[in-house]
VOGU-3710 file (C-alpha; in Angstrom, 3 decimals, decimal comma):
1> xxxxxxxxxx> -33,675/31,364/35,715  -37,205/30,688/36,776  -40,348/32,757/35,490  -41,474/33,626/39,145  -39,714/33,768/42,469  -39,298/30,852/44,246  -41,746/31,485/47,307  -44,946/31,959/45,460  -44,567/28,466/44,447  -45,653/25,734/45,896
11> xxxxxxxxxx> -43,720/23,049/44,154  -39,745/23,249/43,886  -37,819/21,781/41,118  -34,037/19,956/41,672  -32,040/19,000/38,697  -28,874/17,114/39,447  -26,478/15,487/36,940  -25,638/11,972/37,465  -21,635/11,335/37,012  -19,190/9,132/39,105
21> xxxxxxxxxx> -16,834/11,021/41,083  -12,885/12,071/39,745  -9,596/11,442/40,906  -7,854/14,348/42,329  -4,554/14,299/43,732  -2,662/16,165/46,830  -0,277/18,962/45,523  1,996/19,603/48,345  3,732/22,705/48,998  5,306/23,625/52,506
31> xxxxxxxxxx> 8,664/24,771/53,350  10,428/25,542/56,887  8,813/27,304/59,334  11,813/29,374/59,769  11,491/30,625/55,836  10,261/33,677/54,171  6,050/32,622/54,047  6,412/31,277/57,683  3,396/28,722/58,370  1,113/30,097/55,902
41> xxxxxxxxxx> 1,569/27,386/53,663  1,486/24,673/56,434  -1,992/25,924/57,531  -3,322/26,373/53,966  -2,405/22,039/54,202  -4,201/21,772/57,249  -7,209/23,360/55,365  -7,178/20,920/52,431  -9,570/18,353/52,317  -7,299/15,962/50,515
51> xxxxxxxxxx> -4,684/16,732/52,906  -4,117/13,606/56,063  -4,653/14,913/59,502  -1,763/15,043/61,233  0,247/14,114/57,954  -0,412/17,008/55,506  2,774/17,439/54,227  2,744/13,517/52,645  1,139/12,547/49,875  -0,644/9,450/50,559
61> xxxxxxxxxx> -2,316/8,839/47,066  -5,386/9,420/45,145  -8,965/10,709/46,110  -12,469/10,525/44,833  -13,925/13,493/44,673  -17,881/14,387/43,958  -18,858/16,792/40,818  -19,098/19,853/42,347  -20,746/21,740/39,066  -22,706/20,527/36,172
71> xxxxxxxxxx> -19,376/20,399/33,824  -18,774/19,480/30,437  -20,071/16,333/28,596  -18,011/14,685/25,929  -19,693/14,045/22,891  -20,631/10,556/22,621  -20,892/9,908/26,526  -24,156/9,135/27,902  -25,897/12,602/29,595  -27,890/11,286/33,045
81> xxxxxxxxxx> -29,292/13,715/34,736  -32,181/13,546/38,422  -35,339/15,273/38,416  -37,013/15,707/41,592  -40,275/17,913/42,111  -41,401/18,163/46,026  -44,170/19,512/47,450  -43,153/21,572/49,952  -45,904/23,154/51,203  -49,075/22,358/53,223
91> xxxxxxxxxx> -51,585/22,384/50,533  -52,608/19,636/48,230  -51,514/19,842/44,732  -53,244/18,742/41,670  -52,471/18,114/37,516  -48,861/17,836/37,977  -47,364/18,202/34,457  -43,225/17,710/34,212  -41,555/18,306/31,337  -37,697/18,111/30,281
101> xxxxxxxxxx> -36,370/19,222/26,808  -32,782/19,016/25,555  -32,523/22,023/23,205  -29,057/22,236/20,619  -28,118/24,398/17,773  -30,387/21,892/15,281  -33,002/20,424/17,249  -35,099/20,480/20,368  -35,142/16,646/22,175  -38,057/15,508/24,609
111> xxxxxxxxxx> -36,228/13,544/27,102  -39,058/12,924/29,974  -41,276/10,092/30,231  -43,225/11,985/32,651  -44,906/14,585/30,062  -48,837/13,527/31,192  -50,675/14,759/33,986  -50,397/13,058/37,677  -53,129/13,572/39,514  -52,241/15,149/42,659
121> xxxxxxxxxx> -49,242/15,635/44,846  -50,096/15,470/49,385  -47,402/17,969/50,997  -43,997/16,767/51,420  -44,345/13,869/48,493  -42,223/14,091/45,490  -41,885/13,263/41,924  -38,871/12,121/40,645  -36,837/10,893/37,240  -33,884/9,852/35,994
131> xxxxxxxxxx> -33,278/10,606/32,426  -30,688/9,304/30,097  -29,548/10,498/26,789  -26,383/10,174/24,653  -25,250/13,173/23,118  -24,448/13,001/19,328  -23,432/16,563/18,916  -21,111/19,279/19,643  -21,564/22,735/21,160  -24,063/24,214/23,951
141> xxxxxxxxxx> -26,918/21,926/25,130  -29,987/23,546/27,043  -31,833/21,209/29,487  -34,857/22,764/30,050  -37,567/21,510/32,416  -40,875/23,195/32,816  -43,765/22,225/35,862  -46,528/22,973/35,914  -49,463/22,474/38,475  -52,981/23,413/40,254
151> xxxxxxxxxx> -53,818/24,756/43,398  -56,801/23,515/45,515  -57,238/26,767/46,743  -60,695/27,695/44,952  -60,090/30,190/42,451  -56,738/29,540/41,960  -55,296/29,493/38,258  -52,673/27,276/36,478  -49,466/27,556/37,626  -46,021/26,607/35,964
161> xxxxxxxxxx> -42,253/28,085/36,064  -39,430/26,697/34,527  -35,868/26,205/34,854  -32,475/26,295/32,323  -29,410/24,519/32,622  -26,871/25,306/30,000  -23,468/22,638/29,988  -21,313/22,454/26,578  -20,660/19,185/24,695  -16,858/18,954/23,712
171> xxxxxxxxxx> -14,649/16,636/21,303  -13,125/13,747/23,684  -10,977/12,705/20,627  -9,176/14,130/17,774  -9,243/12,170/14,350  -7,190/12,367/11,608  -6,985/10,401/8,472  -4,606/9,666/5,103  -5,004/7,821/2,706  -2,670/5,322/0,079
181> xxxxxxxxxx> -4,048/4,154/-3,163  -1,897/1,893/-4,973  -1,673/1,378/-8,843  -3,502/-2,168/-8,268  -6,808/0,246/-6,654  -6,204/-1,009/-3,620  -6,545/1,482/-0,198  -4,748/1,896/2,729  -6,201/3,815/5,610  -4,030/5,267/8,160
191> xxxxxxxxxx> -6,153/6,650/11,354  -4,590/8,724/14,299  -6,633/9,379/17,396  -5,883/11,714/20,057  -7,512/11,768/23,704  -8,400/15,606/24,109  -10,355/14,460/27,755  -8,582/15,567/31,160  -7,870/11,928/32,194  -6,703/8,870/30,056
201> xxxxxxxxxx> -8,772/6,779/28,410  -9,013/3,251/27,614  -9,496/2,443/23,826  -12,071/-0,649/23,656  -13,054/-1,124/19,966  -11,280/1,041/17,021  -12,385/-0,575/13,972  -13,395/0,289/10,129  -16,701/-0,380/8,729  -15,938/-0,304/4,878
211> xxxxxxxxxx> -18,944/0,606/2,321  -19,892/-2,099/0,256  -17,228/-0,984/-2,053  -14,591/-2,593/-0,290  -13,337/-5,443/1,815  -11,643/-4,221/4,664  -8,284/-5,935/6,498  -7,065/-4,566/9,584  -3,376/-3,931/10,358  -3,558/-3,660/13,797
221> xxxxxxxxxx> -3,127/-6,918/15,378  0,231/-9,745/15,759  0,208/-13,049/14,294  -1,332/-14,039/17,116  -4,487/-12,131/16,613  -3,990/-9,878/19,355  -3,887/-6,066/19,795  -0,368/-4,517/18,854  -1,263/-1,959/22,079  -1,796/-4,958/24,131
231> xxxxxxxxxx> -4,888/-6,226/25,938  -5,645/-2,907/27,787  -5,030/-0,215/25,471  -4,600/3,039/27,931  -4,350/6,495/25,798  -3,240/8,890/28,229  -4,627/12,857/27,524  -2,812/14,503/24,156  -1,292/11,106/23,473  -1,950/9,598/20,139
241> xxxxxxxxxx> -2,181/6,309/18,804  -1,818/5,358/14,777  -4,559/2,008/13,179  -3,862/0,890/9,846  -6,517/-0,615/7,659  -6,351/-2,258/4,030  -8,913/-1,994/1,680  -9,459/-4,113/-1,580  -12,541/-3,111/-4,206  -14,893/-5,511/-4,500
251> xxxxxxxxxx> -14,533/-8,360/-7,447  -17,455/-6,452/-9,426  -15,951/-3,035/-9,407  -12,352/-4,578/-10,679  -14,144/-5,459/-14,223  -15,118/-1,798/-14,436  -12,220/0,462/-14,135  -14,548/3,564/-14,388  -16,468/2,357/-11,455  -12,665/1,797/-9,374
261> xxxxxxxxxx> -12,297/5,774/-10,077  -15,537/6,791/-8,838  -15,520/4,343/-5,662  -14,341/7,569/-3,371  -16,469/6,151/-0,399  -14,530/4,280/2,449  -16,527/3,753/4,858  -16,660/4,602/9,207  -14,300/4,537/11,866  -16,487/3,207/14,836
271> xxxxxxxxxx> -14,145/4,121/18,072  -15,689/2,364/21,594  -14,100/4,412/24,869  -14,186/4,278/28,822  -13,023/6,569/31,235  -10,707/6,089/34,583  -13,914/5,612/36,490  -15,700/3,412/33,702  -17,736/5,790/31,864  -18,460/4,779/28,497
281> xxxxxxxxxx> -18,342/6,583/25,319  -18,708/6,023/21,612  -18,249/8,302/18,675  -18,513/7,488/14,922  -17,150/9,533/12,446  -18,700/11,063/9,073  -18,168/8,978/5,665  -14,683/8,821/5,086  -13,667/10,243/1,351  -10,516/9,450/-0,877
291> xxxxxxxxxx> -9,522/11,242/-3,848  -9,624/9,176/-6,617  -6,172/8,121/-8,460  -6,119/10,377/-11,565  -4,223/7,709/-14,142  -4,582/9,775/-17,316  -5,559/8,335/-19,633  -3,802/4,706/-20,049  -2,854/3,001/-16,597  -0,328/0,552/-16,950
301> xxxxxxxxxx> 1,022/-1,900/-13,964  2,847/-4,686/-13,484  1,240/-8,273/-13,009  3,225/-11,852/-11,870  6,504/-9,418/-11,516  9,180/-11,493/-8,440  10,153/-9,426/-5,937  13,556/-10,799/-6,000  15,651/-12,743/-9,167  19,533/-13,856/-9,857
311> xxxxxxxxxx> 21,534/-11,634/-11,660  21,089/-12,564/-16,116  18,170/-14,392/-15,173  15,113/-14,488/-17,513  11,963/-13,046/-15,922  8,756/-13,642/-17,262  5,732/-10,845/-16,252  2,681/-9,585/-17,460  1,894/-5,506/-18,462  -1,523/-4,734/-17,319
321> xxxxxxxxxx> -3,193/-1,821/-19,727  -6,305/-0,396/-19,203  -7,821/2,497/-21,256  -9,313/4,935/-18,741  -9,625/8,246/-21,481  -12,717/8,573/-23,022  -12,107/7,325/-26,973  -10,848/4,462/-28,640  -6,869/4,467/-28,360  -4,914/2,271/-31,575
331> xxxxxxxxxx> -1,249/1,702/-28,908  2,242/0,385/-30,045  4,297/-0,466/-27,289  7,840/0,535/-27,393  10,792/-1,283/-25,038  14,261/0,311/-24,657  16,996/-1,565/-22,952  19,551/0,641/-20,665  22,143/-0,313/-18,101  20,289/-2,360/-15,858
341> xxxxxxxxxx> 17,892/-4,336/-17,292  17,690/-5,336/-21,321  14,502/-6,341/-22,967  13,798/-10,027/-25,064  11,607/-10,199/-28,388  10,375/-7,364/-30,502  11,276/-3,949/-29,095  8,024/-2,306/-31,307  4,586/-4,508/-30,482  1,574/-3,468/-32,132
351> xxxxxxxxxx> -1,435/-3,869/-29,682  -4,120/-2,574/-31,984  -7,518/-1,080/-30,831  -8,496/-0,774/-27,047  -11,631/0,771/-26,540  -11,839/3,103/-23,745  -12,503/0,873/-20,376  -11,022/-2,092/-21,954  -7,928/-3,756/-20,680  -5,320/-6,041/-22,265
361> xxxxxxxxxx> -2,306/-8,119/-20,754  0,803/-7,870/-22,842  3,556/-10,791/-21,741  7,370/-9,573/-21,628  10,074/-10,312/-21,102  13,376/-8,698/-19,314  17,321/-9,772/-18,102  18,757/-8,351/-15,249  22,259/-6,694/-16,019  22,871/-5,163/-12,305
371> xxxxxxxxxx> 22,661/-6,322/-8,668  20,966/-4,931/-6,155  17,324/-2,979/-6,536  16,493/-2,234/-10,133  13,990/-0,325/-11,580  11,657/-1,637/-14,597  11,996/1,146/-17,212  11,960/1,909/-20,750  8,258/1,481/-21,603  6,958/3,710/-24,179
381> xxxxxxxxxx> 3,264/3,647/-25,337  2,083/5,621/-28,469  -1,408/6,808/-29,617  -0,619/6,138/-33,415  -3,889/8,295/-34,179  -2,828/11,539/-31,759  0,788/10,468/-32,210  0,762/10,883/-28,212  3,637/9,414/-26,705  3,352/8,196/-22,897
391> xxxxxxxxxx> 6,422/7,072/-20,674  6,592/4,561/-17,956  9,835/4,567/-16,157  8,830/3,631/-12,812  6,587/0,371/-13,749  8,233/-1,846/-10,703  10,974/-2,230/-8,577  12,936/-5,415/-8,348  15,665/-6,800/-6,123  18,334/-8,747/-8,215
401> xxxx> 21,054/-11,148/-5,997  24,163/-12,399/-7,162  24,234/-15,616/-9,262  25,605/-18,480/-6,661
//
């Protein structure tokens, strides 16, 4: 609202957002003239401005229609809006001061470039601007522009009045993340997006930007480099779409395994946007969390296992141990044969001291006994100073063929 009426001003301000127009559609509903609602519904055609003289009940396509309100603004889209100040009266007007702030929940933006004093202003001249800004948050925006001036009638005293426009800034897209940590600390990022605009979207750029943590690999494209939703990727509104990413730790964290745990930082999804009519938007999410793997205190894997083997072969693998407790552990590995798989060498092997962050690669040794997928089992470590016993029956999984 402005601080005075509009007539005891000589200057009038005009705000008008800049936005290209939408595409609305014909609904058509008619019936017989000789039915219940008669020709009310066949004049109510007539009336429609999308509606084809002459051919009203036929829907002949699409339309462009102009913004007929100042509407919502998706966050991330760029907010343009006109400013036009016009002298409409006879007298010559002097020290013409416009200003235009952007006021949020956290913050109060300067958007004009005009904010200095022009000299004068002759009747029926103007002062315009066109102001751009992208929006980075959500909720209720204030655009509030303020004008102030001087009369030349002697005596006359600073004049200004202002004016409020209030429009909300709204999600365009919903995203939602999971995450897959393996026992080898690698991470596997699964990202779902959901339009939550009117119209559909096209999806330019989805992509991961990893800390410096990681490496990042994305999962998205064929073996022929391209998208796996195709050179135009059209997300049509409350439609989803699913992006992979792999993530491996960086060569300097895998000497540390204390430094793998605490490495909860992933990184950004950077998502690139345009509307139907070309508008372009971008949004970039917070930092991206995991929960670290909680190991207890020995992790054990599996290192130089083959996915597949013949039946009473020998296979020849490596147990990786690291010590991820907080004291000095004195371990004796323990290996117990069962249906499916028996052990070679010394069941009891006495791996002595590891200190706590220390690792150690123990070579074994296994047969086969069953086709089809095994599990490794029947690995027993011992804290022979607690007298802790810790069971691993799930180390692998292996897929064993018949012998030929």
């Amino acid at each position: 609202m402005d601080t005075k009426p509009k007539n005891e001003h000589l200057l009038a301000l005009k705000v008008m957002r800049l936005t290209r127009p939408t595409m609305a559609t014909p609904v058509i509903v008619t019936c017989d003239s000789t039915d219940l609602p008669g020709n009310t519904l066949n004049n109510e055609l007539k009336n429609d401005c999308t509606a084809l003289q002459g051919m009203e009940s036929l829907a002949v396509g699409q339309f462009m229609v102009l913004p007929q309100s100042f509407g919502n603004i998706y966050l991330g889209e760029i907010f343009s809006c006109y400013l036009c100040v016009h002298n409409g009266s006879n007298q010559l007007v002097k020290h013409i001061n416009v200003k235009a702030d952007l006021q949020t929940s956290t913050q109060t933006i300067q958007l004009s470039n005009k904010n200095v004093n022009i000299e004068e202003l002759a009747p029926d001249n103007t002062i315009d601007e066109v102001i751009h800004h992208e929006v980075k948050e959500i909720g209720t925006h204030i655009l509030v522009c303020e004008v102030s001036y001087v009369s030349t009638v002697v005596g006359s005293a600073p004049q200004s009045f202002r004016k409020f426009f209030k429009f909300q800034v709204v999600k365009p897209l919903d995203v939602k993340t999971k995450f897959f940590n393996t026992e080898c600390d690698e991470v596997y990022v699964e990202a779902q997006i959901q339009n939550l605009t009117a119209g559909p979207i096209c999806l330019e750029k989805v992509s991961l930007e990893s800390s410096h943590l990681f490496t990042v690999s994305s999962l998205n494209t064929n073996e022929n480099g391209d998208s796996v939703y195709g050179k135009v990727n059209i997300l049509d509104p409350n439609c989803c779409r699913q992006y992979l990413y792999y993530l491996k730790p960086q060569p300097s964290l895998m000497k540390d395994p204390k430094l793998i745990h605490n490495a909860t930082n992933i990184g950004k999804l950077d998502i690139i946007w345009r509307s139907n009519m070309g508008e372009r938007g971008r949004l970039q999410t917070s930092q991206l969390t995991r929960l670290a793997s909680d190991h207890g205190d020995l992790k054990v894997t599996t290192k130089e296992i083959p996915m597949t083997v013949l039946l009473e072969n020998v296979i020849d693998f490596k147990c990786h141990i690291v010590n991820t407790s907080e004291r000095n552990m004195d371990l004796l590995l323990s290996l117990e044969s069962n249906s499916s798989l028996a052990w070679c060498g010394i069941s009891d092997i006495t791996i002595g001291s590891l200190k706590s962050g220390a690792f150690i690669d123990v070579p074994l040794r296994l047969i086969p006994l069953e086709s089809g997928l095994i599990t490794v089992s029947g690995l027993k470590l011992m804290d022979t100073f607690l007298k802790r016993v810790y069971d691993y029956e799930h180390l692998a999984q292996i897929f064993v063929s018949q012998v030929d």
